[in-house]
N, C-alpha and C positions, 0 to 999 in steps of 0.2 A: 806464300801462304794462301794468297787468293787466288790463285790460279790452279790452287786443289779443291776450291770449294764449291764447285759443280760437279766434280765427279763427287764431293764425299753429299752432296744434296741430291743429287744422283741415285746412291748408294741407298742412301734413307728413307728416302720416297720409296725404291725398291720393296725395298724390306718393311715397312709400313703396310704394303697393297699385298706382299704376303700373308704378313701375319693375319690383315682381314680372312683369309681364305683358311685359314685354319682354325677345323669346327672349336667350338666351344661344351665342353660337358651343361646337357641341362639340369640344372637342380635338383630336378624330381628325379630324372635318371639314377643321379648319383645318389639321392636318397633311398630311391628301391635297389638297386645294389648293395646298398650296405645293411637294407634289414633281411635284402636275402641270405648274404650271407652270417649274417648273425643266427636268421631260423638256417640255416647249412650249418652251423657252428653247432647250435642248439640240437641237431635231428645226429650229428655224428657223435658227440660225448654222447647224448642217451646210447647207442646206438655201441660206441664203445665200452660203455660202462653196462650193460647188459650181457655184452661176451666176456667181459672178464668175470662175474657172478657168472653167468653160466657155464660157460668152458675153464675156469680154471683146470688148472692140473693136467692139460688136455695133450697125450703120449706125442709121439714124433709121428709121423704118416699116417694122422686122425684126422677129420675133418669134423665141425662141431656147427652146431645150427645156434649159433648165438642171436640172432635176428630175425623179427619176422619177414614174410616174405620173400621164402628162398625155396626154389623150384630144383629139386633131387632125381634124376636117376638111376639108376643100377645096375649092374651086370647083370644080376639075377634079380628074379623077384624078390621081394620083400612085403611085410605085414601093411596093409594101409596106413595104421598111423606111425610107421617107421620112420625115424627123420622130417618130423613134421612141426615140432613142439619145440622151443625153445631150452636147451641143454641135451637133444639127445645128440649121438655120436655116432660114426660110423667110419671104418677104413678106407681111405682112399684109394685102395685097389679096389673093392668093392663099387667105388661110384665109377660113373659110365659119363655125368653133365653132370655140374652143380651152377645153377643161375640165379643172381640175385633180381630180385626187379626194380627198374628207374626209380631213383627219389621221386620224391611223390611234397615237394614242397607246400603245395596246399594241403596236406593230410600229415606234413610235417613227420615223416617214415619213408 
């Protein structure tokens, strides 16, 4: 039994001088992490809950501007304020690009 207990003091020490070496989360880190994703949580229910009141009912190969902040082009021209307002609609054969723009978690959109 004692002629295992330098390798298993051995072993322990080992694994002691690793685990120093493995970071540790800082507090505050994990604290902004989790209200970011809370306003992430908060900015997508709006965000979903605004295309379902708007696009309801919305046919098969339509595309629907449920959100603001969405950058539309077209095959062909179109009116300026075409696809610019929240509920309007327009054929997906008809779009040419549809881009949303980055969350914007300071502006919380």
């Amino acid at each position: 039994m004692l002629a295992h207990l330098p390798r298993f003091l051995g072993s322990l020490i080992a694994a002691l001088i690793a685990l120093t070496f493995i970071p540790v989360p800082n507090p505050i880190s994990v604290i902004d992490a989790q209200a970011e994703a809370q306003t992430c949580s908060r900015v997508v229910l709006r965000a979903l809950n605004a295309v379902d009141t708007a696009c309801s009912a919305l046919g098969r190969n339509n595309a629907c501007y449920g959100y603001p902040d969405v950058d539309a082009t077209f095959n062909e021209p179109q009116p300026v304020d075409f696809f610019t307002d929240v509920g309007h609609r327009a054929p997906v054969r008809e779009l040419q690009t549809l881009r949303a723009t980055p969350l914007d978690m300071l502006a919380e959109k």
